[in-house]
Biotite code that builds the C-alpha atoms (Angstrom):
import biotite.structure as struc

atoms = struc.array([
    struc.Atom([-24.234, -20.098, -11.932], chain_id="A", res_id=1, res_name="UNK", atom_name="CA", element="C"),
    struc.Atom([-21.736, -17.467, -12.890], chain_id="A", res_id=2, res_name="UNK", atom_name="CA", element="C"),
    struc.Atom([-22.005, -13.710, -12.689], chain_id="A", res_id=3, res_name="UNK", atom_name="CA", element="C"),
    struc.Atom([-20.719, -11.090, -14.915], chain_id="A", res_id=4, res_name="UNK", atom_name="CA", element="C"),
    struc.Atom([-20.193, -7.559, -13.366], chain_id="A", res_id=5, res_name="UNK", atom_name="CA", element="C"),
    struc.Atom([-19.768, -4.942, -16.570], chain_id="A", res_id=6, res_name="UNK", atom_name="CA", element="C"),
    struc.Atom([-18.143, -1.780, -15.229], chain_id="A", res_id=7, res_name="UNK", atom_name="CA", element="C"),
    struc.Atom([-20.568, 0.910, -16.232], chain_id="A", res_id=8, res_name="UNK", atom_name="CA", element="C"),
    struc.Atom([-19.773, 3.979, -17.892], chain_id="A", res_id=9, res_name="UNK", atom_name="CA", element="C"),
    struc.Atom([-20.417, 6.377, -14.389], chain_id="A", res_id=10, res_name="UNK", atom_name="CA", element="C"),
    struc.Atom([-17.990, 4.109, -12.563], chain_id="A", res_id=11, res_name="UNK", atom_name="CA", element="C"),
    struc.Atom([-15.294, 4.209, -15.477], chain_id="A", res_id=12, res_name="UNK", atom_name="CA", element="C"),
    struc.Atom([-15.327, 7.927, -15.143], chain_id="A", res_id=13, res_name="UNK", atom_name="CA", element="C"),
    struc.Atom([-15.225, 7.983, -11.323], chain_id="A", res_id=14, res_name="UNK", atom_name="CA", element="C"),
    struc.Atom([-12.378, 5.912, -11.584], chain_id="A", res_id=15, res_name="UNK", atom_name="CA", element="C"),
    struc.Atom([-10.040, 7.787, -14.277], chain_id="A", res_id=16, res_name="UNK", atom_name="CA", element="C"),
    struc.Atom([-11.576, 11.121, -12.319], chain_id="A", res_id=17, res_name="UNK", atom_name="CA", element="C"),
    struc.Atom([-9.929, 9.460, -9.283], chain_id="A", res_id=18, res_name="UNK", atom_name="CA", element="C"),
    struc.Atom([-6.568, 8.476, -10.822], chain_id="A", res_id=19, res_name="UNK", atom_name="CA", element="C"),
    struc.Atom([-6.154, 12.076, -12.967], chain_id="A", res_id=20, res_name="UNK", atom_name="CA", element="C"),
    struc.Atom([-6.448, 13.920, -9.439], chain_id="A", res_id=21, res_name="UNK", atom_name="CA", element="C"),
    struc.Atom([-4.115, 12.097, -7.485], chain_id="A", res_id=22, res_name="UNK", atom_name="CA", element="C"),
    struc.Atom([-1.989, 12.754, -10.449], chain_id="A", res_id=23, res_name="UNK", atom_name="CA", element="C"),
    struc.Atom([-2.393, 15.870, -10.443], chain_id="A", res_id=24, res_name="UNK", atom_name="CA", element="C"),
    struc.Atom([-2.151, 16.650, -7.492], chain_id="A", res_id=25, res_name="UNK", atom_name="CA", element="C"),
    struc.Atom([1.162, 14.148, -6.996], chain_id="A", res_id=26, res_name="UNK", atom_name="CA", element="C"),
    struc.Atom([-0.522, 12.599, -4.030], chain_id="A", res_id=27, res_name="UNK", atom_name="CA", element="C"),
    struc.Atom([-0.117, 8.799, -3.023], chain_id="A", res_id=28, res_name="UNK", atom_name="CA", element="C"),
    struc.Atom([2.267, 7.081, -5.511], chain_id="A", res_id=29, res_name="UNK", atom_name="CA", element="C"),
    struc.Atom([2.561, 9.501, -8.522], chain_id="A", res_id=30, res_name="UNK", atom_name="CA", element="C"),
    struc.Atom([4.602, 11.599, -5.939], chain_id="A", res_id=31, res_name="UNK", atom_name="CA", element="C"),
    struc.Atom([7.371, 9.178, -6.885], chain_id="A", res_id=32, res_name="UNK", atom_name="CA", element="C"),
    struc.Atom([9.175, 8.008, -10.430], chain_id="A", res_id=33, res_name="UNK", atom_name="CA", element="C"),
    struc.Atom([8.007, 4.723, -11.546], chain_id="A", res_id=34, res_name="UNK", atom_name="CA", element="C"),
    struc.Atom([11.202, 2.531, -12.235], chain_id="A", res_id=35, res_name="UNK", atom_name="CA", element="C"),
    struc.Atom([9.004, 0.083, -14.257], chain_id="A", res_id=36, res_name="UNK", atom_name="CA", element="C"),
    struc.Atom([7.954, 2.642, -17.373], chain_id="A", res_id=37, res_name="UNK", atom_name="CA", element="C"),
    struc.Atom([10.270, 5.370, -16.807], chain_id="A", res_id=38, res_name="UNK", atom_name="CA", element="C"),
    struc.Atom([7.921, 8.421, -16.573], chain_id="A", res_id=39, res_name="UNK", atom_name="CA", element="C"),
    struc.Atom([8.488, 10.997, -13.681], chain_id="A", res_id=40, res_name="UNK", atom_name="CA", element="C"),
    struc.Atom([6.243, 12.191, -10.537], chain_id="A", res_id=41, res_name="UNK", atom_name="CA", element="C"),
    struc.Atom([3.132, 13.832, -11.430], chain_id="A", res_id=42, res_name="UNK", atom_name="CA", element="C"),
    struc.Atom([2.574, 11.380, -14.524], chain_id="A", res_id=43, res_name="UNK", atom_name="CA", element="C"),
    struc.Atom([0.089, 8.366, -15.162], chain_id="A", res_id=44, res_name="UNK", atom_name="CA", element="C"),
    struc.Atom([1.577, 5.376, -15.536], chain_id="A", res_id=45, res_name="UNK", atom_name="CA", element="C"),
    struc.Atom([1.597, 4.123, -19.097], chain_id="A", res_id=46, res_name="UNK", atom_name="CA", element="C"),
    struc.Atom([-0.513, 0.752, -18.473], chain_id="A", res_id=47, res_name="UNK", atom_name="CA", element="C"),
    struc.Atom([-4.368, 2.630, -18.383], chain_id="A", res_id=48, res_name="UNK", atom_name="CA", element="C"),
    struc.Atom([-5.621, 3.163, -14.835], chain_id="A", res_id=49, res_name="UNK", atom_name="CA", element="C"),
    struc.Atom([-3.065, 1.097, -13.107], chain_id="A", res_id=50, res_name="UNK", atom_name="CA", element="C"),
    struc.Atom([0.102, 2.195, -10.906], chain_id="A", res_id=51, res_name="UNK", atom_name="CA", element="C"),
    struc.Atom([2.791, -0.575, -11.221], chain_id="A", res_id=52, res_name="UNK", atom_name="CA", element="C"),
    struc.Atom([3.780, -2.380, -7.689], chain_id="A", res_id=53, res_name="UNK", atom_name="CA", element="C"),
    struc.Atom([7.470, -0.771, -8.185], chain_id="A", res_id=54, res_name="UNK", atom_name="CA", element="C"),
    struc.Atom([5.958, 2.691, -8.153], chain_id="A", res_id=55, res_name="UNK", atom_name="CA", element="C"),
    struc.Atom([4.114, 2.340, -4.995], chain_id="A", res_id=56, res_name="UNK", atom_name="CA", element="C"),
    struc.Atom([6.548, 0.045, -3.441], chain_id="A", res_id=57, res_name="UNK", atom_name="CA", element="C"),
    struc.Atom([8.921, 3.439, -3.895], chain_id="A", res_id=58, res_name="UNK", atom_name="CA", element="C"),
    struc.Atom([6.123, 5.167, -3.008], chain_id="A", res_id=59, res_name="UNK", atom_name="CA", element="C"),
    struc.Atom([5.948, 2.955, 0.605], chain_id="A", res_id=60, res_name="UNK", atom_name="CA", element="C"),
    struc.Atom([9.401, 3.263, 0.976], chain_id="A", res_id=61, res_name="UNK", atom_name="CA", element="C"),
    struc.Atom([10.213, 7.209, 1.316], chain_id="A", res_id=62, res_name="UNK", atom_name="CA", element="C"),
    struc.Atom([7.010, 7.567, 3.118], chain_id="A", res_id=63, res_name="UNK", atom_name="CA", element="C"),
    struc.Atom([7.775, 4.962, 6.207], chain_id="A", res_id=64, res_name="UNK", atom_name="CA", element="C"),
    struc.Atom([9.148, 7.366, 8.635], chain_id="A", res_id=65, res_name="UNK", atom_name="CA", element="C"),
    struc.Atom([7.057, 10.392, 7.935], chain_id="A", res_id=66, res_name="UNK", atom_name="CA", element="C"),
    struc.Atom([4.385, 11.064, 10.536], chain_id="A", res_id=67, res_name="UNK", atom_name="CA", element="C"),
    struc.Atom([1.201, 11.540, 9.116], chain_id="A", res_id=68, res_name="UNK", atom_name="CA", element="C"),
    struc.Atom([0.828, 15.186, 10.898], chain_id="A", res_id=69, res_name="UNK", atom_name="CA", element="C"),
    struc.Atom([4.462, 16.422, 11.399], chain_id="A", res_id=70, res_name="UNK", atom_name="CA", element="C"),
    struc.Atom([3.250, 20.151, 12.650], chain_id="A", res_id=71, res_name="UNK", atom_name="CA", element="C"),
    struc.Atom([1.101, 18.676, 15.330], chain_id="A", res_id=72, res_name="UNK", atom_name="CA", element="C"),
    struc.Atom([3.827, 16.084, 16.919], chain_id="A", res_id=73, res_name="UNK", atom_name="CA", element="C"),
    struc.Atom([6.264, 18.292, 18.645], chain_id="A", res_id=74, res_name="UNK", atom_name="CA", element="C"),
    struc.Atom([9.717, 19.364, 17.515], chain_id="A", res_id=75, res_name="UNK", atom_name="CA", element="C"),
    struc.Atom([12.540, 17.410, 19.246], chain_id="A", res_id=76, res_name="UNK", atom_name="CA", element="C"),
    struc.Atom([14.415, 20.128, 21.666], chain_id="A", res_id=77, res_name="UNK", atom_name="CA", element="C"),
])
């Protein structure tokens, strides 16, 4: 027996509410240019409601050594 799960309309909105304040905002990956279509931080990703794995790859890679509260760790003397 096979199931079909249709996205309904509530969750389609939750989801491009999700992606348009992250991009916003430039949090998570659209801090970073996406090599794969070319558009710069702070701007969806041409495919709809998808980041491409180059952009957050980037994304990953700038974002390695940060701490994840730099004010709270203290400053080396």
């Amino acid at each position: 027996m096979r199931f079909s799960l249709s996205p309904s309309p509530s969750a389609d909105a939750a989801h491009d509410a999700a992606h348009e304040l992250h991009r916003r905002f430039r949090h998570g990956a659209y801090s970073v240019n996406c090599e794969t279509c070319h558009v710069k931080p702070g701007v969806l990703c041409l495919g709809r409601r998808t980041v491409h794995t180059a952009r957050r790859e980037l994304f990953r890679k700038t974002t390695a050594g940060t701490a994840l509260v730099p004010l709270l760790l203290g400053r080396p003397r």
